[in-house]
N, C-alpha and C positions, 0 to 999 in steps of 0.2 A: 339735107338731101340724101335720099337713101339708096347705097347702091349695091348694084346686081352683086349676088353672091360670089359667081366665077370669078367678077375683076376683083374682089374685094380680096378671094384667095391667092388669086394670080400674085396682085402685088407685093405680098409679104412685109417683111423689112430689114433691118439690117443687124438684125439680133442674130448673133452665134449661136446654130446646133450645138447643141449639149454635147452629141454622138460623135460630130465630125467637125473639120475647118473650115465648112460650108457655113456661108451667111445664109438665110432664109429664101432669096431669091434665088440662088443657086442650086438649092434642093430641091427647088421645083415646085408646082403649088401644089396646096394643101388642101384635101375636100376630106378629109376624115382623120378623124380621135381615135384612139384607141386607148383604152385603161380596165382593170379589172376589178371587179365589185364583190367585197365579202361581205356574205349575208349566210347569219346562221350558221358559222364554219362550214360555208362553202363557198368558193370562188367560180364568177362568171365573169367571162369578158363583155364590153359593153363596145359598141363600134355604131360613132356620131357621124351619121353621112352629112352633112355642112347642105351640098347640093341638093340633097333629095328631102332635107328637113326631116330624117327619120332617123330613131336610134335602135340600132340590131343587137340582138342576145345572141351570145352565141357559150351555150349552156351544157356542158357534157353531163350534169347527173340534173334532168328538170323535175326530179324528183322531191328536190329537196325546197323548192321554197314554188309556191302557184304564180299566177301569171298576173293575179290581181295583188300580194306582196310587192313583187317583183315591179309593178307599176308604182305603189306606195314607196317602195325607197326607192326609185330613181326619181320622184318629183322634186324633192328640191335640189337635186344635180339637173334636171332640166330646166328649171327656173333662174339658177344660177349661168347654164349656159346662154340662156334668152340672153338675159342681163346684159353679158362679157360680148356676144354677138351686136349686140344694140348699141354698146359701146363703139364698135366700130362700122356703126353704120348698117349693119348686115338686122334687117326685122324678122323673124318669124313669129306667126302667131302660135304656133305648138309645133311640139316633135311626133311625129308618130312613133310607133315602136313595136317594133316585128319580130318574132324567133326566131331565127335559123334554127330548124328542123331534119337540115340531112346533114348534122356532124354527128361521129359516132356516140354512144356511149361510153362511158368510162366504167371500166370493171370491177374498179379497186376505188373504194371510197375516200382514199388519199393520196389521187393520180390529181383533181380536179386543179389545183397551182402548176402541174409541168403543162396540162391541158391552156391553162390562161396564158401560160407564159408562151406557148407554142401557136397557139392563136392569134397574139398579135404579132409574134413572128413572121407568120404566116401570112396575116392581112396584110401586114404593112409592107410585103415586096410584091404584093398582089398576085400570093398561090391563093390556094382553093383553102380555107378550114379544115372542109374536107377529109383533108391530108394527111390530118391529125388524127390517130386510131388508134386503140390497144396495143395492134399487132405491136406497133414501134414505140412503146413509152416507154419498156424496158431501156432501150439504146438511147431514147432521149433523154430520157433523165440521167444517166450516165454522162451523158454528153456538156446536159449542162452542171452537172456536176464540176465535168474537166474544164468547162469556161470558167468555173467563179474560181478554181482555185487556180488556173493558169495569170486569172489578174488579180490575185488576190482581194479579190471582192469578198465582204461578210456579209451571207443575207441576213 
């Protein structure tokens, strides 16, 4: 029996976030992925809306790779999500897949990693993308600079 996408995300389970001591239920449900995609040395974030059946670019240089590439390699990352979603009941027949068009550009051809990484940042506490612009990559990248060595992360 196949069920509605909402409860399907609602329910969760009882697998521990990576992130926090929150079990899956507690974090609240889930209607979007978020992960980034390198193609061609260069990085874009990709964001699976669950709900809306569509998958969003959100691309600071779309200079670098066309819109019909950029279809060819996410098909069998979308194929693969069918699959994992049908697993749990959840069917869709396709994703759509949209660009986000009013994030800025990136100025510096090797900004495009602080851009991915600040993008799903960014999505995932539900600011704007937006938000993310030249003016501040300076300080961001600084910033996360002072996170990986504050926890001694090796990227």
């Amino acid at each position: 029996m196949q069920k509605n996408i909402r409860q399907s995300c609602q329910k969760g389970s009882t697998v521990i976030s990576t992130t926090s001591s929150k079990t899956w239920p507690e974090v609240g449900e889930v209607y979007h992925l978020y992960f980034s995609v390198c193609s061609r040395s260069h990085l874009y974030v990709v964001e699976v809306d669950i709900a809306k059946s569509t998958i969003f670019i959100y691309d600071p240089n779309r200079s670098c790779s066309t819109d019909d590439q950029i279809r060819t390699e996410l098909k069998p990352m979308t194929k693969i999500l069918m699959i994992l979603m049908k697993k749990i009941n959840i069917v869709i027949d396709a994703l759509a897949i949209e660009w986000i068009t009013t994030t800025s550009k990136q100025s510096n051809s090797g900004d495009c990693g602080v851009y991915a990484i600040k993008y799903i940042e960014f999505l995932s506490i539900d600011r704007q993308a937006e938000l993310v612009n030249g003016f501040h990559m300076q300080k961001l990248m600084r910033k996360l600079v002072v996170e990986l060595y504050t926890t001694d992360c090796i990227p």
